[in-house]
C-alpha positions in Angstrom: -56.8 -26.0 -67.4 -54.5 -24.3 -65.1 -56.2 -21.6 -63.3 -55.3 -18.3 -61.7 -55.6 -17.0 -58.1 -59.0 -15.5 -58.5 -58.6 -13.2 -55.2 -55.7 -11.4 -53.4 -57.0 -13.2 -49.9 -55.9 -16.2 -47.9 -58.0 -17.4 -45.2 -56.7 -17.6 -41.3 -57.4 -19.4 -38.5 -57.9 -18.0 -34.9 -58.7 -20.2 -32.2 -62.1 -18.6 -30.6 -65.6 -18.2 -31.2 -69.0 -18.2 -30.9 -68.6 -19.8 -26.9 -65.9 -17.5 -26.5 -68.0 -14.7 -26.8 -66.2 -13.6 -30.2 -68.3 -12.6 -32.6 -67.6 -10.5 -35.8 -67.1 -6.6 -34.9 -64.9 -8.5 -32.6 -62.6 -9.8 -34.8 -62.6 -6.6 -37.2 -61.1 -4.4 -33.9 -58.3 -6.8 -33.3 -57.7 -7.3 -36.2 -57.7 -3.2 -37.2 -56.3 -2.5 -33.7 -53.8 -5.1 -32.6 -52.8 -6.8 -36.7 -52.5 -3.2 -37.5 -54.6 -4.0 -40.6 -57.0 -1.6 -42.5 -60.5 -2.9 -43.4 -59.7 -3.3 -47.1 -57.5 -5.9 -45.9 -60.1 -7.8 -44.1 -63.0 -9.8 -45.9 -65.3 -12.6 -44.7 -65.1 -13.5 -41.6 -66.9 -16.7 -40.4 -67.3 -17.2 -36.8 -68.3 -20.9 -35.8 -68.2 -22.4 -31.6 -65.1 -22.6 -31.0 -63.0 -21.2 -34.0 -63.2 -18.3 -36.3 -62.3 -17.9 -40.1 -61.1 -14.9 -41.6 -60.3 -14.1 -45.1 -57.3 -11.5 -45.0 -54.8 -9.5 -48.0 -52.4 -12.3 -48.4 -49.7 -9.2 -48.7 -50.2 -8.5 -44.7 -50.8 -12.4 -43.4 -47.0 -12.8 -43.1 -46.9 -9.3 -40.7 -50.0 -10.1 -38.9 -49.3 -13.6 -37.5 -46.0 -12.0 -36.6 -48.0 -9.0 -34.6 -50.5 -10.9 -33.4 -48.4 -13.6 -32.0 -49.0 -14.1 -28.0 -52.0 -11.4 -27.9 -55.4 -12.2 -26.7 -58.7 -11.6 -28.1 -61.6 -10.6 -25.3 -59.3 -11.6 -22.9 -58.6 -15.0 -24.2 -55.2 -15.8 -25.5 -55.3 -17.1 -29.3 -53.2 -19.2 -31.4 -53.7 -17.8 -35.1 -52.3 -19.6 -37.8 -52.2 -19.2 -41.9 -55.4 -21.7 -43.1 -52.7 -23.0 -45.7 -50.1 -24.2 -42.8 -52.9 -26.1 -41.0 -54.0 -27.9 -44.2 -50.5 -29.2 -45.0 -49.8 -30.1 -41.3 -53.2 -32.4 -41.5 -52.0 -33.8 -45.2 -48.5 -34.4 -43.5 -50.0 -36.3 -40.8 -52.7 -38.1 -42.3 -49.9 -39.3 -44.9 -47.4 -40.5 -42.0 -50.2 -42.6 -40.7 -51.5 -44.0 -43.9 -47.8 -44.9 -44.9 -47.0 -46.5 -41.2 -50.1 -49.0 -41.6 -49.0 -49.9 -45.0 -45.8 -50.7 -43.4 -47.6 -52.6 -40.9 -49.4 -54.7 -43.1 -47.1 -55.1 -44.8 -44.6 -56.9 -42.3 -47.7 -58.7 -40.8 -47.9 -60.9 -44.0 -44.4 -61.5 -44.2 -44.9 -62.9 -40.7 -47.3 -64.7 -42.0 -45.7 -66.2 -44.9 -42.8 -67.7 -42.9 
């Protein structure tokens, strides 16, 4: 079964936390303040050591990275990046590598054969 988008958010990444001093009220200023969001736009926001997770109105993710690009966050500068891009980067990589040792093994039992 194909199924729909059950919710209007997308989740994004921001590179501080917990041992950044960056907790949740945090978040919600820069991201109201700085994203020039509105707090229907903002929904759960998980804040783990060293990273933070925020689920925003995918309408405004394309205008908030682009606001929020080179700012800082309790004086800390932060990368923030679209959950979505990261995932595809890792898939991206983790494919490269699987398909340069399949190469690899490939070669080593031709080798091996002559």
């Amino acid at each position: 079964y194909k199924t729909e988008n059950a919710t209007d958010f997308k989740t994004i990444y921001i590179s501080a936390g917990k041992k950044d001093k960056v907790n949740k009220v945090d978040i919600v200023g820069y991201l109201i303040k700085t994203g020039g969001l509105n707090k229907e736009d903002i929904g759960l926001i998980e804040v783990k050591d060293t990273q933070a997770f925020v689920a925003v109105s995918s309408y405004k993710i394309k205008a908030l990275l682009a606001s929020l690009e080179n700012t800082k966050l309790k004086n800390k500068k932060v990368k923030i990046w679209n959950l979505i891009s990261i995932i595809t980067i890792a898939v991206l990589l983790i494919t490269t590598v699987a398909l340069s040792v399949i190469l690899i093994v490939k070669n080593k039992k031709e080798d091996d054969l002559l």
